[in-house]
N, C-alpha and C positions, 0 to 999 in steps of 0.2 A: 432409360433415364437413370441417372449413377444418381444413390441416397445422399440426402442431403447432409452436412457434417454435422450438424444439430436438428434434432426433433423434438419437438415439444408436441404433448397431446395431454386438451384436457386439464390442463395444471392449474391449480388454485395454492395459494397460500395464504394462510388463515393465521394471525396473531391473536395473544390472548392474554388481556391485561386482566386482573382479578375474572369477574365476571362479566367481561366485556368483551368482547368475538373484535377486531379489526381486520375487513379483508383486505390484502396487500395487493393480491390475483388472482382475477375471476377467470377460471373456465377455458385458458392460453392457450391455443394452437398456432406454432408457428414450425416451419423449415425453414431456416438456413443452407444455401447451398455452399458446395466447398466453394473458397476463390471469394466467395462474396464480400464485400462492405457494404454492412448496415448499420444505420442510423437508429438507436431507438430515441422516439421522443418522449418528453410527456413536463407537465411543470413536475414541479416539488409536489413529492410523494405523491406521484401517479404511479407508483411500483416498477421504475424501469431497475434501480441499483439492486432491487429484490431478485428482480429477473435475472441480472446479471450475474447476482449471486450463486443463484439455485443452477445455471449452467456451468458453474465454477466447483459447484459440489459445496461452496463454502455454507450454503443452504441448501435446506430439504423443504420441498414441496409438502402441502396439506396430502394433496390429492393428486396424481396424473403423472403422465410419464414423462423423463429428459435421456433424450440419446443423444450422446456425444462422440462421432466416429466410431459409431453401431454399441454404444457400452451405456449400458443403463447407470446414470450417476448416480442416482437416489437407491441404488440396489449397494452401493459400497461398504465398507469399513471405514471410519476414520483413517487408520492406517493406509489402505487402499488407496483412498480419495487424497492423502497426500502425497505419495507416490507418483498416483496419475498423472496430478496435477502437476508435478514435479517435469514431467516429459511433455504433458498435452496444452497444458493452460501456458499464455505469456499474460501476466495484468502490469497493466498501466493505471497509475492511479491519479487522484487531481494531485497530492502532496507529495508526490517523489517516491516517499518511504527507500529513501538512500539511508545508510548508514554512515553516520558523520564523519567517525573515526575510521574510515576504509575509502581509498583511493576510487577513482573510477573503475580501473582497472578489476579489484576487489570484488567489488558492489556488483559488477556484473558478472564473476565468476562465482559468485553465490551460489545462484542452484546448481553449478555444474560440481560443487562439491560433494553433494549426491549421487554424482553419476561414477560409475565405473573408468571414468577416465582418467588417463596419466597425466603430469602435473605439465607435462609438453602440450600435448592436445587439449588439456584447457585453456592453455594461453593464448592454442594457435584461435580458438571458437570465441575465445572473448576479445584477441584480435579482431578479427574480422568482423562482430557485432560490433563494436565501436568505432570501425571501418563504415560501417554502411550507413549509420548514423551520423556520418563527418565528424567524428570527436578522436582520430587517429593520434592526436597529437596532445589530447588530455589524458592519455593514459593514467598519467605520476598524480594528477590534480584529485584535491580534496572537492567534499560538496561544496565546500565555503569558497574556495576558489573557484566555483564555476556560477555564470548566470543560471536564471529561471529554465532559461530555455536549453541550453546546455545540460542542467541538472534530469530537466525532463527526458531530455537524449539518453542520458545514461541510462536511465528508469527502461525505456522502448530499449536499449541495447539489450540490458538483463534480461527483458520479456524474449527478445528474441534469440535469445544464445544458446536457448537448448534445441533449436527449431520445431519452437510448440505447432498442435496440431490447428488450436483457433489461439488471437490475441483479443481480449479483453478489454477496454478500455474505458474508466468510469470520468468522465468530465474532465481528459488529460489538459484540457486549455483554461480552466476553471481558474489556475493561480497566475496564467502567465498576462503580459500584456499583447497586443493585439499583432505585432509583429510576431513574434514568438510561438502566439499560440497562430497564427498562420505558418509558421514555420516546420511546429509540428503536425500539423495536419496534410501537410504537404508529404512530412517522410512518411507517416501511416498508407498517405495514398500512393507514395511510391512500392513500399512495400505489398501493399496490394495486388498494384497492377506488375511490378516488374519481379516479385518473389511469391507472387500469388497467396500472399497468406489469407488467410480468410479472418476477416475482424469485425467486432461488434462494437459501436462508440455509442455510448451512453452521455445524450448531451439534451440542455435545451434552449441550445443557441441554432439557428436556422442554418447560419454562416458556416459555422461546423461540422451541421447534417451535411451541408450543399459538397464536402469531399466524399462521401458516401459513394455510392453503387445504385442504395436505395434506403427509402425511410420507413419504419413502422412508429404506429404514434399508440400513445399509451395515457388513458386517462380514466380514472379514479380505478385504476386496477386490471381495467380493459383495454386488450388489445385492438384497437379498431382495425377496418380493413382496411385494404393494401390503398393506398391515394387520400386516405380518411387522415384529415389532421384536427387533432385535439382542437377545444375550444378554448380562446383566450379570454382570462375574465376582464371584462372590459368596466371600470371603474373610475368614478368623477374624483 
């Protein structure tokens, strides 16, 4: 059986405001297999963005271990864990986080100007990410010049142009309208199934888990088990 591309064991994260403990996450075990899509649920601040975080390196765990394609995150450097992240992580965020003044084009050769590569084979990689995303043709275009959904595209090209090892995903349909965000959820499951990237969508829309692979539901910090889904609070 081949190790899963993430491991979690054990993991808690613990917030602490003056003298007041908030847990964010109790006690987490999960695998992720590679290739996989998964849903995490949960409402508002049931700890799924914390989750996300703490496999991103962008947080560190109270307590317990995170492997990420066999490399302990929470053992890094700052330095290190930007690095990493730089080749391993793709994120997708609900607000774009495009930069105004930078072309499509640009915005997705961003990480790759980190990389060791020539100003040619950056072109050809951020080609091709904005290739597979259909946005071939908005190379030259500004964020202002593009829709919601469009802008979103750009956002998933950059995740993908370094060909990280998991893509990330925090509520990418959260700002679009209902087309759009069907539209991206569509290329995320293309990408899955037909480039097999292994993706985690952080969502607490049903319709959005339902692209998925599979759901984990998350509520007041706990990961429930596998088919278990959080409770909705139900009010007059």
């Amino acid at each position: 059986m081949t190790q899963p591309i993430v491991e979690i064991r054990n993991l808690s994260r613990i917030f602490r405001r003056d003298s007041v403990e908030v847990v964010a996450l109790k006690d987490i075990n999960l695998d992720i297999p590679e290739g996989d899509f998964l849903a995490l649920m949960g409402p508002s601040g049931s700890g799924k963005t914390t989750l996300l975080n703490i496999i991103a390196g962008l947080d560190k765990p109270t307590s317990g271990i995170v492997r990420v394609g066999g490399i302990e995150v929470q053992r890094m450097s700052e330095d290190e864990l930007a690095e990493w992240r730089n080749h391993h992580v793709g994120f997708v965020f609900q607000t774009f986080n495009l930069i105004p003044v930078l072309t499509a084009f640009e915005n997705v050769e961003l990480p790759l100007l980190l990389t060791g590569l020539s100003s040619q084979e950056r072109r050809e990689h951020v080609l091709t990410a904005l290739k597979l995303v259909g946005l071939a043709d908005r190379v030259d275009h500004y964020p202002r010049q593009l829709s919601g959904g469009q802008e979103q595209r750009v956002a998933i090209a950059r995740a993908i142009v370094t060909d990280p090892t998991i893509i990330l995903a925090d509520e990418p349909t959260g700002n679009l309208d209902a087309r759009s965000a069907e539209e991206i959820l569509t290329l995320l499951q293309q990408l899955n199934e037909q480039l097999h990237k292994t993706i985690v969508l952080v969502t607490h829309d049903p319709r959005a888990a339902h692209y998925a692979k599979h759901e984990r539901h998350l509520e007041k910090g706990i990961l429930l088990p596998p088919g278990v889904t959080y409770t909705v609070e139900e009010r007059a």
